[in-house]
C-alpha positions in Angstrom: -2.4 -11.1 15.4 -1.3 -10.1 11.7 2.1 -8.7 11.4 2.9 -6.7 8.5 6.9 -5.7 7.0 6.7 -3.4 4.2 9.9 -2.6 2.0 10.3 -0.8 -1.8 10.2 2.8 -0.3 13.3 5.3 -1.8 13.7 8.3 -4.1 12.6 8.7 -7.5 12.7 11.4 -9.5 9.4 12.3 -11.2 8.2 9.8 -13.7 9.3 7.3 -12.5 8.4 4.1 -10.9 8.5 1.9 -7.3 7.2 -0.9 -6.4 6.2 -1.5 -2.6 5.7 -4.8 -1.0 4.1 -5.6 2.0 4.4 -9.6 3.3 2.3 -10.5 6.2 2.2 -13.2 8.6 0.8 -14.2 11.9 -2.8 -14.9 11.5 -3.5 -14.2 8.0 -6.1 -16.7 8.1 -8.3 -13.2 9.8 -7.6 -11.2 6.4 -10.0 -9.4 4.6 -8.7 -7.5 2.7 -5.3 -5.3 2.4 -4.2 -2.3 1.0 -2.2 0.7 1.6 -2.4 4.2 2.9 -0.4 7.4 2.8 0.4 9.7 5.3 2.4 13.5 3.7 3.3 16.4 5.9 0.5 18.6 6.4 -2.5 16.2 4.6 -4.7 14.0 5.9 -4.1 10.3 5.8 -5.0 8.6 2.1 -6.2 5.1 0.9 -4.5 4.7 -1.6 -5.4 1.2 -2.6 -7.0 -1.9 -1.5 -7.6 -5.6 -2.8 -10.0 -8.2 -0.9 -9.5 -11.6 -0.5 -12.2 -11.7 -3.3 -10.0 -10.1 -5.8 -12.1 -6.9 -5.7 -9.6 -3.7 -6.0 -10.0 -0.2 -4.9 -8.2 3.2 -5.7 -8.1 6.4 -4.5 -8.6 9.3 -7.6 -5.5 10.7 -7.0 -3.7 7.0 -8.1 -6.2 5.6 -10.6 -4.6 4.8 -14.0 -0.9 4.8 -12.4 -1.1 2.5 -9.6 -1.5 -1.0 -9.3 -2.2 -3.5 -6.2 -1.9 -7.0 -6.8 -0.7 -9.9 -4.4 0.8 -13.2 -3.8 -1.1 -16.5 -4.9 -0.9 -17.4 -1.1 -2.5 -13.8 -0.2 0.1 -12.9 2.1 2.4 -10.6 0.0 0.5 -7.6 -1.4 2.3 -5.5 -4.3 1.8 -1.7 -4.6 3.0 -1.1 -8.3 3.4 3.1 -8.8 4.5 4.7 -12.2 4.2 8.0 -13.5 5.0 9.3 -9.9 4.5 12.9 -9.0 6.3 15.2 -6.2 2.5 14.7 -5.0 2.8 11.4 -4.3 5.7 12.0 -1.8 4.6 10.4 1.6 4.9 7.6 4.1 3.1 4.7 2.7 1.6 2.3 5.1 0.4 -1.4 4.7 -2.8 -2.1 6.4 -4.7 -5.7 6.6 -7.9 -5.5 7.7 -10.1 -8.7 9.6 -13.7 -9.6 9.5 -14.0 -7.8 12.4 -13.3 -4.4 10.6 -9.9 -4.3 13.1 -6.7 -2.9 11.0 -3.4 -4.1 11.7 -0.2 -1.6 10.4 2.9 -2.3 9.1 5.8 0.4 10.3 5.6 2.2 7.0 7.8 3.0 4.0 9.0 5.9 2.8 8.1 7.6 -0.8 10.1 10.6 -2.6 9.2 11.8 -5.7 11.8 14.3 -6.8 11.0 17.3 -9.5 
């Protein structure tokens, strides 16, 4: 078992920057890979952005140029660096670690608001 606590969620007005954080613990010896996901009102879930044990990083259109994931030299703290944000990017943002197995474990989630 991999358990995930997010924090770095709030309000920011438009332009502005956040940074989440997402420390895991538990098994972390099973992780692949992390990343994070968004969840808005009304849309369909998002990857946002994901980084592999391998270094490789992933991220979705929507972020690319504004967002960067990074993590802890131990791999067990994953960083979700946002600037520029947009009212669009207003959502529940969710820390995922996947296993070998392709199983994905969930953090509680952390709130985003972008204000115009």
């Amino acid at each position: 078992q991999v358990q995930l606590v997010e924090s770095g969620g709030g309000l920011v007005q438009a332009g502005g920057s956040l940074r989440l954080s997402c420390a895991a613990s538990g098994s972390v010896f099973e992780i692949n890979a992390m990343g994070w996901y968004r969840q808005a009102p009304g849309k369909p879930q998002e990857l946002v952005a994901t980084i592999t044990r391998g270094g490789t990083t992933y991220y979705a259109n929507s972020v690319k140029g504004r967002c960067t994931i990074s993590r802890d030299n131990a791999e067990t703290t994953v960083y979700l660096q946002m600037n520029s944000l947009k009212p669009e990017d207003t959502a529940a943002y969710y820390c995922y670690a996947n296993n070998y197995t392709g199983y994905n474990f969930w953090g509680q989630g952390t709130q985003v608001t972008v204000s115009s």
